[in-house]
N, C-alpha and C positions, 0 to 999 in steps of 0.2 A: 409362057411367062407374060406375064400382066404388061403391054407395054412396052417391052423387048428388054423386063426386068430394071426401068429405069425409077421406079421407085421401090423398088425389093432390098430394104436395106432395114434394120431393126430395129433404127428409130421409128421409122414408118410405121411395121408392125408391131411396136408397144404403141403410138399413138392412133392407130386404128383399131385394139382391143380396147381403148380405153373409150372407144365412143358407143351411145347404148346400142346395150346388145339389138334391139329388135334391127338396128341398121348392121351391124354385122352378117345377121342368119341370114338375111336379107339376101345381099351382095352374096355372102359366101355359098349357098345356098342355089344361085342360080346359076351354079356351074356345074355342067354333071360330073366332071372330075373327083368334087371335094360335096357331092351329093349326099354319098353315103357316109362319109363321115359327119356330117352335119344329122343326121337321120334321128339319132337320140337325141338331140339339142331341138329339135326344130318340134320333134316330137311332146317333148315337156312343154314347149312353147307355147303350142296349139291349144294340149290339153288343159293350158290353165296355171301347171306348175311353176310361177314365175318365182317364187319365195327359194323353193328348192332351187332351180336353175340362176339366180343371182347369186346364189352362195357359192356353185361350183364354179361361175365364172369371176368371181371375188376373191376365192382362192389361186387362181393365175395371176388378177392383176395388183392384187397385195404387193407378192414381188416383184413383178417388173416394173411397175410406178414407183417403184425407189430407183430404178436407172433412168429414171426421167433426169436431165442435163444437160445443158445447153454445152459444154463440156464431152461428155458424153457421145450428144448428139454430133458434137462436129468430126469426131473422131471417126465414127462409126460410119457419117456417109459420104457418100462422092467414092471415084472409083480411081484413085491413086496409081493402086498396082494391084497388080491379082496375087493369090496366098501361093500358089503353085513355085514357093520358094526356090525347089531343087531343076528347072525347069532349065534344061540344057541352052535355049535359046537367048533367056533373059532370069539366069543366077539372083537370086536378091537374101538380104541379111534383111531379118524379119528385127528386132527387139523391141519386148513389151516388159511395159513393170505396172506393181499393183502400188494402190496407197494405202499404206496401214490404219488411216483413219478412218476407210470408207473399204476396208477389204471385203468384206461380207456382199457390196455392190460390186464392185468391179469385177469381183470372183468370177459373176455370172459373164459379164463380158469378154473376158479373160477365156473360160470356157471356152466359148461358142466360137471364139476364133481359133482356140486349139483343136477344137471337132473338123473345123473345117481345114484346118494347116492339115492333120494328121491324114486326111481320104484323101487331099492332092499330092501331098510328099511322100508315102508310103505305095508307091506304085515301082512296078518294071522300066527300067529305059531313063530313067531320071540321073541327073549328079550324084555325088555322093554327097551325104549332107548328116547336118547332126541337127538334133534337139536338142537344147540343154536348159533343163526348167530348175532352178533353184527355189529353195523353201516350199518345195513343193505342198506339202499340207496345207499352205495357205491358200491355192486355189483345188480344184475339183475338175481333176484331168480326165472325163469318161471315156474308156479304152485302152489306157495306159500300159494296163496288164496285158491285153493283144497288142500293142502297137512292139513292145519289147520281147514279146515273142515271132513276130514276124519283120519288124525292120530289118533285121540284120541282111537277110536276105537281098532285101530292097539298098540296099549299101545307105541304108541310114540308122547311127549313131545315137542312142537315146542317154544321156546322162542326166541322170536327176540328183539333185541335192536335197539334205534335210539334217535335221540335229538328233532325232531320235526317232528308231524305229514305235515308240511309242505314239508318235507326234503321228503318224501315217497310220497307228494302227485307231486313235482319238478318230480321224478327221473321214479317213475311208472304207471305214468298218473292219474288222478282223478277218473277216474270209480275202477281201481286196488288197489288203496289205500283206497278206502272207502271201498272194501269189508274186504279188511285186517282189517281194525278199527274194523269193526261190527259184525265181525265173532269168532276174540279170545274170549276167555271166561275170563281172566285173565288179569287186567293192574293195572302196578308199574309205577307211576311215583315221579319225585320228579318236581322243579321248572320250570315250562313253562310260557309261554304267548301268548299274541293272541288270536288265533284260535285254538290253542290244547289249550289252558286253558279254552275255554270256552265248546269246546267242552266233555274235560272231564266233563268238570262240571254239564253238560246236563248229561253227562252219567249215573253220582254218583245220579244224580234225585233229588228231591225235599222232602220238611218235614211240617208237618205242625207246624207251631211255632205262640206262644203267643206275641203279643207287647202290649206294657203298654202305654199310654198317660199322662200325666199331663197337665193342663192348669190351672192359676192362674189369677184371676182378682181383681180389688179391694174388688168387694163383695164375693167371694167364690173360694173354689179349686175344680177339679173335675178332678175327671181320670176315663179313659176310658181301656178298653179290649179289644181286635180282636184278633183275627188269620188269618189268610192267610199263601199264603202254601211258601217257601221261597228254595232256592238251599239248597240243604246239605249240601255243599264243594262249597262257590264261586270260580267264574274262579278270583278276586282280590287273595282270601287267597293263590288260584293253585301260581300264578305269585309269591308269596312272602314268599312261603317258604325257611326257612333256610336248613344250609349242616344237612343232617342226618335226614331231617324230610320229610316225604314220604306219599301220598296218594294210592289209589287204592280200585279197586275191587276184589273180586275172585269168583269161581264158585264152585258149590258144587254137589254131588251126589243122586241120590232117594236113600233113606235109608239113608244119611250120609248128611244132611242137615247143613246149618250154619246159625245160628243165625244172626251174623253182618257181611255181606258179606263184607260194605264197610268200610274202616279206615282211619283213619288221626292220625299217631303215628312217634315218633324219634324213631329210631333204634339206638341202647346200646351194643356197642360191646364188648364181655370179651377178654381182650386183652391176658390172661392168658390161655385159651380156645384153643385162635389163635396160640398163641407163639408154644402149645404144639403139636397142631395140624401140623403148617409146621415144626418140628422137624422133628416129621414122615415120611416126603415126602421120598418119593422113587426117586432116581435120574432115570432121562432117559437114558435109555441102550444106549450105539456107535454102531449105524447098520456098521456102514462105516466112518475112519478114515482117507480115503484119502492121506492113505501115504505108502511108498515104504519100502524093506525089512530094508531099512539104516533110516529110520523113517521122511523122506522128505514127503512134501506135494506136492503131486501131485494133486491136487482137478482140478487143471485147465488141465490139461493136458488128465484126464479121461475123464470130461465133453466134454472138443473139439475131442475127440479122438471117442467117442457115437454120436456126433454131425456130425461127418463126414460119421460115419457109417451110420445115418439112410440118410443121400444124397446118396451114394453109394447102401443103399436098393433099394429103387426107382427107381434109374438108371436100375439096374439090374432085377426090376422088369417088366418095361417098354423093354427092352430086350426080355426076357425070351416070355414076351405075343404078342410081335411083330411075333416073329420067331412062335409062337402058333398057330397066326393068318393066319399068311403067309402059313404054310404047310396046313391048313385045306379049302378044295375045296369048303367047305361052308363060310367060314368067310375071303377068301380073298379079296372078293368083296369090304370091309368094308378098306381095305388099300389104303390112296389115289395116284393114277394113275400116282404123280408122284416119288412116293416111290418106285414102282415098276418098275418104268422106269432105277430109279438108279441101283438096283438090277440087274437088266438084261444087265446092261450096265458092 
């Protein structure tokens, strides 16, 4: 780790992709670790291919130069607490939200911290602990479908929210959202239609139920008996339920069995319950106040002021590895020819 990882943070590396490539392959390049991967790029490089090779590097920093923000950036570095949530020693309550007016940016941010939440909290030996990602569609969970196939194990709790099964099948493709459906063991829903009402409806499965007949003619009456097997929960009742009245299934354990896995019940809230309940709330401690000894808000002034710093990292890091490169009789080769020309000049 470059440093002992003290600038490995991802404003860093959007602002050092965004500097020109030949200082990238450069630096990256004279590491043997990240050699071969450099191999095709360095390659194109040499031979002359720069028109091609700008374009495949133009395609990476398209999108990540719209998470370019000073915003952004402050969020993103310094080293607070570690994501290892469930961590027996030091427990912590992670909460993140998106902004509707920039969700297509944040997504990504959003992401890349759920990648990394899910490989520290998804392990042996840890707390029990839950995820709970609402509107899910609007960010891009990769792993999701493993992570609820294997947390359980792990005693962690995956609950996701969303409004239609369509909405997950728009945003995460249709193969990816059908494993999600058929995988939880667990669904709450309240009013749908469509295609999730009828699919639930398939889910909740069939009963076998009695109908009665009557038929009446001048000379006699006569009623008849059947059975046939009928949905348990039509996807009509799914579409029309009212506020507070909820279907679902749930899953049970060997030894701890449940009788009526599946329900169709109004939920009854004790409003006296509640009331007592958020009295107790504990307020959220002020990490950081943002303001000066005379009690001014400076919030924006920090922000731009870390903002400037990690440009100024970069630079100096690109520096630092140039001049590294240059004195070492192995790795100067890797300096292009006209770099060196200025040097000497």
């Amino acid at each position: 780790i470059y440093q002992d990882g003290k600038y490995c943070t991802f404003p860093h590396a959007i602002e050092f992709l965004n500097k020109p490539y030949a200082d990238i392959f450069t630096i990256l390049a004279s590491y043997p670790s990240l050699e071969n991967y450099l191999s095709p790029f360095m390659d194109a490089w040499q031979s002359g291919a720069q028109d091609q090779l700008q374009g495949q590097i133009a395609s990476a920093k398209i999108p990540l130069s719209r998470m370019i923000s000073p915003q952004l950036y402050w969020v993103m570095t310094g080293d607070d607490f570690t994501l290892d949530l469930n961590n027996p020693e030091h427990p912590k309550i992670l909460c993140v939200g998106n902004n509707p007016d920039r969700q297509n940016i944040y997504s990504a941010a959003l992401g890349l911290y759920n990648s990394r939440i899910v490989k520290l909290v998804n392990k042996k030996g840890q707390l029990k602990s839950s995820i709970i990602i609402d509107e899910l569609p609007t960010i891009y969970f990769r792993g999701i479908d493993n992570l609820i196939a294997t947390a359980r194990s792990n005693k962690v709790a995956v609950c996701l929210g969303f409004q239609d099964f369509s909405q997950l099948t728009r945003d995460y493709g249709e193969k990816e959202a059908k494993v999600i459906q058929n995988t939880v063991g667990n669904i709450f829903s309240g009013q749908v239609v469509g295609e999730t009402a009828k699919n639930l409806s398939e889910r909740f499965g069939k009963i076998l139920q009695q109908r009665q007949s009557l038929s009446i003619n001048r000379q006699d009456t006569s009623t008849s008996i059947n059975t046939q097997m009928d949905s348990l929960i039509p996807a009509s009742k799914i579409a029309n339920l009212s506020q507070g009245t909820f279907v679902g299934s749930v899953a049970d354990n060997f030894g701890e069995e449940i009788d009526q896995k599946i329900f169709h019940a109004r939920i009854i809230v004790d409003s006296e319950k509640v009331a007592a309940e958020t009295k107790a709330y504990k307020k959220i401690p002020i990490i950081n106040e943002f303001k000066d000894a005379d009690g001014n808000d400076i919030m924006q002034q920090q922000i731009d002021r870390n903002y400037s710093r990690i440009k100024e990292d970069v630079v100096r890091i690109i520096e630092d590895e140039k001049e590294r490169i240059s004195n070492d009789p192995d790795l100067k080769h890797l300096i292009p020819q006209e770099e060196n020309d200025k040097e000497n000049e």
